[in-house]
C-alpha positions as CSV (number, residue, x, y, z in Angstrom):
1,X,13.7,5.2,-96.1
2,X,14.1,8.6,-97.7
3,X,11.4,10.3,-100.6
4,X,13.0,8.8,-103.7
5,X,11.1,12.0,-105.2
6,X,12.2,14.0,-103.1
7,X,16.3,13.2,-102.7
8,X,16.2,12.8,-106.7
9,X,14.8,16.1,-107.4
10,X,17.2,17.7,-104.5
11,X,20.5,16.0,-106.0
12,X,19.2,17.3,-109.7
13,X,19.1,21.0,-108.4
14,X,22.1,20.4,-106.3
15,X,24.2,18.8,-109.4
16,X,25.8,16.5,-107.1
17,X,26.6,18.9,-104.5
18,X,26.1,17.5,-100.8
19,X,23.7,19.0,-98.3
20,X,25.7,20.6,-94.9
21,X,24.4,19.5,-91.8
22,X,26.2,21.3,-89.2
23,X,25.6,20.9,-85.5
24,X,23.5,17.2,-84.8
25,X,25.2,14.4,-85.3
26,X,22.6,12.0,-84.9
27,X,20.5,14.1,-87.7
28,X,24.0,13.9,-89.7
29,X,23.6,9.8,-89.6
30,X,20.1,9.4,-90.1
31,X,20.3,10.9,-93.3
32,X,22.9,9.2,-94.1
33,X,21.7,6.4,-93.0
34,X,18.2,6.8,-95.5
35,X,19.9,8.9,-98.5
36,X,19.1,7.5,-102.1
37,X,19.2,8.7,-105.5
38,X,22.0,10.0,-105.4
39,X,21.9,12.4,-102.6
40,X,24.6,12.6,-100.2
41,X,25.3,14.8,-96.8
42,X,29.0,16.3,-95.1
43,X,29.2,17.9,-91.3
44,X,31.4,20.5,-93.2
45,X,29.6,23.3,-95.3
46,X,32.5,23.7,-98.0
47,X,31.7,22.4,-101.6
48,X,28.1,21.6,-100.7
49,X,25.2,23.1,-102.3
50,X,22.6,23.4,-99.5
51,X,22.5,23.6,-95.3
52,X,20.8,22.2,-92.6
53,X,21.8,24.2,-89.4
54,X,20.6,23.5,-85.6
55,X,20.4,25.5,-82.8
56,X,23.6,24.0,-81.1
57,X,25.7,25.2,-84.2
58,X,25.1,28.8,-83.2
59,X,27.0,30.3,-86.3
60,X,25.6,33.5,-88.1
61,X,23.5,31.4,-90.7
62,X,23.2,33.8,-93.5
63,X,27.0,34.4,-93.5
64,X,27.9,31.0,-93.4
65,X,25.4,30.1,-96.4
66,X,26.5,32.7,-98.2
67,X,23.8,32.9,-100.7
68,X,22.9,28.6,-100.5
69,X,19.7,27.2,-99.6
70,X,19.2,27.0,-95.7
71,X,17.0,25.7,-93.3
72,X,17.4,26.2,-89.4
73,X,16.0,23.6,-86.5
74,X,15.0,25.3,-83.6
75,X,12.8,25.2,-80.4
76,X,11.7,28.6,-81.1
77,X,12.0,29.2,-84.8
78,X,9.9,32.0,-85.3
79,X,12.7,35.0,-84.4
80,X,15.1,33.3,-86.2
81,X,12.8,32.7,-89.4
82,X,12.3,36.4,-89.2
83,X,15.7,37.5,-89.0
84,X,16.7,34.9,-91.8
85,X,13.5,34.7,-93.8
86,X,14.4,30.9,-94.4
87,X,12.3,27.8,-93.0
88,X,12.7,26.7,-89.4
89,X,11.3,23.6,-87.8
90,X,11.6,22.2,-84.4
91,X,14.1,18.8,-83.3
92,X,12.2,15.6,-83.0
93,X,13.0,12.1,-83.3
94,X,14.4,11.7,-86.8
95,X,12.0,9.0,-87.9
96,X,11.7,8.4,-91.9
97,X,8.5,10.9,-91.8
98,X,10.4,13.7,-90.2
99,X,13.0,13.4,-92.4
100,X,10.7,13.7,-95.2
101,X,9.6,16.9,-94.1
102,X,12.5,18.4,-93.3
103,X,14.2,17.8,-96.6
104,X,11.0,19.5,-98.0
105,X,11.3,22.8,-96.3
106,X,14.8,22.2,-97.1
107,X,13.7,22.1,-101.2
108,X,11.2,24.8,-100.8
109,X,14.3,27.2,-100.1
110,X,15.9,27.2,-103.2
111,X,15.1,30.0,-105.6
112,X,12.4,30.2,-108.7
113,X,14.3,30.6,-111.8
114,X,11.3,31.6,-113.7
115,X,7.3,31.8,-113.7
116,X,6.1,31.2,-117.3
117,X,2.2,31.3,-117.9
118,X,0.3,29.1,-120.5
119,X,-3.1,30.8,-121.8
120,X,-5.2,29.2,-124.5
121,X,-3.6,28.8,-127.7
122,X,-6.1,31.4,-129.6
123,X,-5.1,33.8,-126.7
124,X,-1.5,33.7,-127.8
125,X,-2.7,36.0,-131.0
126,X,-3.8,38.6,-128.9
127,X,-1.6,41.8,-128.7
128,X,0.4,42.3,-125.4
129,X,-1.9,45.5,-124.8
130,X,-5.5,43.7,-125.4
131,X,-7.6,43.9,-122.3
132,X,-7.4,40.2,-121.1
133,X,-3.5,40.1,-121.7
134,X,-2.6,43.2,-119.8
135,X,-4.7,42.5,-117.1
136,X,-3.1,39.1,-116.5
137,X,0.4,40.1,-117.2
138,X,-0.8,43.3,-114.1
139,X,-1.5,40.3,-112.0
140,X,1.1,38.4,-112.5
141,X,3.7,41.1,-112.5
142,X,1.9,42.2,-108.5
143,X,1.8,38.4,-107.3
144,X,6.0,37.4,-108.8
145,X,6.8,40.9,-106.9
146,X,7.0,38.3,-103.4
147,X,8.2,35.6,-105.2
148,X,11.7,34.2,-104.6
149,X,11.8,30.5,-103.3
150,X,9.9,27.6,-104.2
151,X,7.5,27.6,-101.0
152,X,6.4,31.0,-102.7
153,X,5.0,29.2,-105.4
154,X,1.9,28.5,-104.3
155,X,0.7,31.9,-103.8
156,X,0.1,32.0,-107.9
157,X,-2.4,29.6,-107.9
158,X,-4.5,32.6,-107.3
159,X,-3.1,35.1,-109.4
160,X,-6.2,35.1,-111.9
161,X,-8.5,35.6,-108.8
162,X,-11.0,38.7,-108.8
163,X,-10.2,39.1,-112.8
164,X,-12.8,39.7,-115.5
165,X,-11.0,38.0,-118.4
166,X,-9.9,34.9,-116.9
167,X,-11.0,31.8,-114.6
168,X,-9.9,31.8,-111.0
169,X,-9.1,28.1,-111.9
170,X,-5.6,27.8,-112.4
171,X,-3.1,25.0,-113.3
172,X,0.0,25.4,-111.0
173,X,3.3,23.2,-111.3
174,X,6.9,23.4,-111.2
175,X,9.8,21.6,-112.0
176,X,12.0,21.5,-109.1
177,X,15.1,20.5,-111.3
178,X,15.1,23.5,-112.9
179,X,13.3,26.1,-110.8
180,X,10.7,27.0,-113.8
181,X,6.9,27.2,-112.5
182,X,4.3,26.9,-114.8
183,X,0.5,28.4,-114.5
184,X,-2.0,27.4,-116.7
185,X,-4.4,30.3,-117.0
186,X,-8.0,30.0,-118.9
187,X,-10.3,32.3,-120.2
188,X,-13.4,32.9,-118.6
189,X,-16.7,31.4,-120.6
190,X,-17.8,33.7,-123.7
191,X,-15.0,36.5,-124.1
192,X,-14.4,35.1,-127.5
193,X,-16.2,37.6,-129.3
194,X,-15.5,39.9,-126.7
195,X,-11.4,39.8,-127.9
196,X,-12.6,39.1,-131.7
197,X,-14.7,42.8,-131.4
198,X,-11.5,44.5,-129.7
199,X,-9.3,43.3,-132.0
200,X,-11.3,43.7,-135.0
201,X,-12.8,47.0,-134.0
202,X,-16.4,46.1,-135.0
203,X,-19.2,44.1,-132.9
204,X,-18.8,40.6,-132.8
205,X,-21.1,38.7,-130.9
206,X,-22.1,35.5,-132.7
207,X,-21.5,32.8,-135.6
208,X,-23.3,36.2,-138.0
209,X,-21.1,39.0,-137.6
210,X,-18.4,37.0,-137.5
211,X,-18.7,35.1,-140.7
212,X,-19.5,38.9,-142.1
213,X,-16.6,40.2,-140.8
214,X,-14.6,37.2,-142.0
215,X,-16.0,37.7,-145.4
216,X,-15.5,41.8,-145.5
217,X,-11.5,40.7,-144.2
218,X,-11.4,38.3,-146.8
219,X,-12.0,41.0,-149.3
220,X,-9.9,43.8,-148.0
221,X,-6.7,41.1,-148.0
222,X,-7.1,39.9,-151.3
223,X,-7.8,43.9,-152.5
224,X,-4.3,44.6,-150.2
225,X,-2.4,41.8,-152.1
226,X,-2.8,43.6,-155.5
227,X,-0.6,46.7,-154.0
228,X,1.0,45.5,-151.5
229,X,3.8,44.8,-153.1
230,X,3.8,48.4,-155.1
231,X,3.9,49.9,-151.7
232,X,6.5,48.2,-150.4
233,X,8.5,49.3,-153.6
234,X,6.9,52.9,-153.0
235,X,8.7,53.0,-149.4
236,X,12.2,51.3,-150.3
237,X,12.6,53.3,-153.9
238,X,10.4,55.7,-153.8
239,X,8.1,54.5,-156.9
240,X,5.8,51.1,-157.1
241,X,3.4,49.9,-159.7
242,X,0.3,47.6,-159.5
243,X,0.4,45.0,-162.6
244,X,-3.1,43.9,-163.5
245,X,-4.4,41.1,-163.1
246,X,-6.2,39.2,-165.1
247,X,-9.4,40.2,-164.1
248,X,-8.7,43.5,-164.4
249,X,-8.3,43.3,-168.2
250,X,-10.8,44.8,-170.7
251,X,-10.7,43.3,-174.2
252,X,-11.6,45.2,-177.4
253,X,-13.1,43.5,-180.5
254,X,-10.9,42.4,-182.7
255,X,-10.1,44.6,-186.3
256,X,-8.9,43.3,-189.9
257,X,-5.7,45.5,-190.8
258,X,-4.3,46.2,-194.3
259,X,-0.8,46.5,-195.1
260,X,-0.4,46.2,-198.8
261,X,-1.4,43.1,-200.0
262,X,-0.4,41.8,-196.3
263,X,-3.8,41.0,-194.0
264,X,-3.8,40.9,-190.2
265,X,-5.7,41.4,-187.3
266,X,-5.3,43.2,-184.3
267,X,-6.2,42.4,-181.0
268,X,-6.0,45.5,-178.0
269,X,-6.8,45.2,-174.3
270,X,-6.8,47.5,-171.7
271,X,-6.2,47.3,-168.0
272,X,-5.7,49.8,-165.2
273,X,-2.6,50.1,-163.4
274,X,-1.9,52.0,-160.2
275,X,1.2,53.8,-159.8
276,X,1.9,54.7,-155.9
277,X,4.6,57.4,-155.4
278,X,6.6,58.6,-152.3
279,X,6.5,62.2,-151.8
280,X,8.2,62.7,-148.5
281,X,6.5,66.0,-147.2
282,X,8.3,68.3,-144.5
283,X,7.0,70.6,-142.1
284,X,7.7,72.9,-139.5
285,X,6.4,75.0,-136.9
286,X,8.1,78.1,-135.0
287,X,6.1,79.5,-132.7
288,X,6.8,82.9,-131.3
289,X,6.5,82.3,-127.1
290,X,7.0,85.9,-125.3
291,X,9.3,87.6,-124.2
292,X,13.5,86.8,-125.0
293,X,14.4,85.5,-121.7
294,X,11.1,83.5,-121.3
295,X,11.4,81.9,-124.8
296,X,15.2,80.9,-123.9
297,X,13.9,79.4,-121.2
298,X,11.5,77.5,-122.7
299,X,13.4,76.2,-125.3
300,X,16.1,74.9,-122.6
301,X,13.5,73.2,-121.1
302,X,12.6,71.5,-124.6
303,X,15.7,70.5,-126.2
304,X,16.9,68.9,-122.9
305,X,13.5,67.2,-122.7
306,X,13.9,66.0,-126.0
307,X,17.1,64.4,-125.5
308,X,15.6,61.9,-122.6
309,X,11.8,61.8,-124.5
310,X,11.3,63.5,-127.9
311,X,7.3,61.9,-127.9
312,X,6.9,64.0,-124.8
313,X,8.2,66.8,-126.2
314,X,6.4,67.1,-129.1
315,X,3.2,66.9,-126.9
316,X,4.4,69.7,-125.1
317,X,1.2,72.5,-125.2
318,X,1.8,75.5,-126.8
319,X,-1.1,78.1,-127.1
320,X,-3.6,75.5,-126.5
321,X,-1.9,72.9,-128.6
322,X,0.8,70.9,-128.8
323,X,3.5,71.0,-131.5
324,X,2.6,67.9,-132.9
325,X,-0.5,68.8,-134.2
326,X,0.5,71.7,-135.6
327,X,3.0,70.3,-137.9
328,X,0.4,67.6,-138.7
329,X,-1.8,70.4,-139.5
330,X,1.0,71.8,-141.4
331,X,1.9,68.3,-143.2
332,X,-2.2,67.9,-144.1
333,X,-2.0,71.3,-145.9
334,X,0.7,70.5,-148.0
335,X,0.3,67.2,-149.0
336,X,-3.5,68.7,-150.2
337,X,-2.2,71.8,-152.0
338,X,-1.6,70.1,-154.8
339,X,-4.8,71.2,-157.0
340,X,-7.4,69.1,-158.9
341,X,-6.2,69.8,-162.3
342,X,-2.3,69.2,-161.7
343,X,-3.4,65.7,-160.5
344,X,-4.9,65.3,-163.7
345,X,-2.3,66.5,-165.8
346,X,0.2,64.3,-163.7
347,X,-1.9,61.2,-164.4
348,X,-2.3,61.9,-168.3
349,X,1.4,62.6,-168.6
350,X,2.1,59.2,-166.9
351,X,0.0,57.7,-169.0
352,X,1.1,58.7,-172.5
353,X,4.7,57.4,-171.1
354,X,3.4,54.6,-170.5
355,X,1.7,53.8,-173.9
356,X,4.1,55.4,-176.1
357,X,6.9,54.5,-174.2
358,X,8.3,57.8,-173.9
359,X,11.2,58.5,-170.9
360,X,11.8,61.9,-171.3
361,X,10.7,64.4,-169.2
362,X,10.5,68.2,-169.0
363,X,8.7,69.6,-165.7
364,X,8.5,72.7,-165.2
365,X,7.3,74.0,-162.2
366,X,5.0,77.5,-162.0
């Protein structure tokens, strides 16, 4: 009697495709003679979805699989599983056992459709380029490179071996319908705070500094959700504006007022508001390099470069620096030449338009 397991998860991957067995005919009825689940087996290779070849067939294997699972049964298997890179085994009496294990090498032929790797769910937070993530996507990335079939597989149960971020205890399982392996990867005792201090930028080591940097996060957020919404107004249209809050208000005492023989009060509060502007700042830099024919050349060099990379090309080193920073340099002086007491005048011009409601402007630039 055939592995149920093992004829139901072949006939899944097949899709109902029979298995070739070319060459043995006594092979040929003993399967069929044990199949279950589904799984069936021709002498003829055409329609079917994987082979079993034999020594006595003597056909050119590869061409006559044309890209389908194979395995070859052979007295002397090793050249040929060289030349074919497939599975070979030697005849024997085609008990229920050795059938077992020859439709096994025959599964661990068929190709991995994908590796995917489960890390503990806080992990998944991390940023691809954090120190325990890169290094396991590096591993994982050197150990696939010789992975194609399903007998492959088990040379990623020790991908996490030798790392500093992660157990060499790994969870390895596929599912054979599919192709899909799965690792389950864990994290190596105490780099919590490790990843908490990379990710935060500040030392983190226990249950103190992190409930101090929880509470100086908490802080900055709720300080960033008064103008966060100002700024993202200052970068579609150019011009946001921080309403106050509640809290922010500052309430005068109240005054009697007389209008004719009328009598009221009058109540006034104050608040700050924050007005965020978008100045889009340019800058350029044009720097003189030698000689005609040696600039020309150098500016070749540089456009074409900047057609295929422009970041490399604006770290390109120029006198000791490169361009970059000298139009940052040239940005920073700009965006600071405006002078002390224009800010102010800005800001009390602003100001009376808001109170008095006036729209009108005249600026007149010296």
């Amino acid at each position: 009697m055939l592995d149920s397991e093992v004829c139901k998860d072949l006939n899944s991957r097949l899709g109902g495709a029979t298995v070739a067995v070319r060459g043995d005919g006594e092979l040929y009825s003993a399967l069929c003679a044990g199949s279950c689940e589904g799984l069936s087996f021709s002498e003829e290779e055409k329609g079917c979805g994987a082979l079993i070849f034999t020594e006595k067939d003597g056909a050119d294997y590869a061409a006559v699989a044309d890209g389908r699972p194979f395995v070859i049964i052979s007295g002397d298997g090793a050249p040929l599983e060289k030349k074919y890179g497939c599975a070979c085994t030697a005849p024997v009496p085609w008990d229920d056992g050795a059938l077992n294990a020859l439709l096994r090498l025959l599964a661990g032929e068929f190709c991995v459709r994908s590796v995917n790797i489960d890390v503990p769910e806080w992990m998944r937070f991390l940023p691809q380029d954090s120190s325990a993530i890169s290094e396991l996507i590096e591993k994982v990335r050197a150990a696939c490179s010789s992975v194609k079939k399903v007998k492959d597989i088990s040379s990623l149960g020790s991908v996490t071996e030798g790392t500093k971020y992660w157990s060499p205890a790994t969870e390895l399982t596929i599912d054979f319908s599919t192709g899909d392996a799965h690792i389950a990867c864990f994290a190596q005792e105490g780099i919590f705070f490790d990843m908490l201090s990379e990710i935060a930028g500040d030392g983190i080591d226990g249950e103190y500094s992190l409930m101090r940097y929880v509470r100086s996060a908490a802080e900055a957020k709720r300080g960033y959700e008064k103008v966060r919404d100002a700024l993202d107004c200052a970068r579609v249209n150019g011009y946001g504006i921080v309403t106050p809050a509640d809290e922010d208000l500052s309430y005068e005492q109240p005054c009697v007022v007389k209008q004719g023989s009328s009598v009221g009060i009058k109540l006034r509060a104050s608040a700050p508001t924050y007005h965020i502007i978008r100045v889009d700042v340019s800058g350029e830099v044009s720097p003189i390099m030698g000689e005609s024919a040696q600039s020309e050349s150098l500016v070749s060099n540089m456009m074409s470069g900047f057609e295929k990379n422009p970041e490399e090309t604006w770290n390109t080193d120029v006198f000791g620096r490169s361009l970059k920073s000298m139009v940052q340099e040239g940005l920073n002086a700009k965006v600071n030449s405006i002078q002390e007491e224009t800010r102010s005048k800005l800001r009390k011009a602003i100001t009376r338009m808001a109170n008095e409601g006036k729209g009108g402007v005249i600026c007149i630039i010296l």
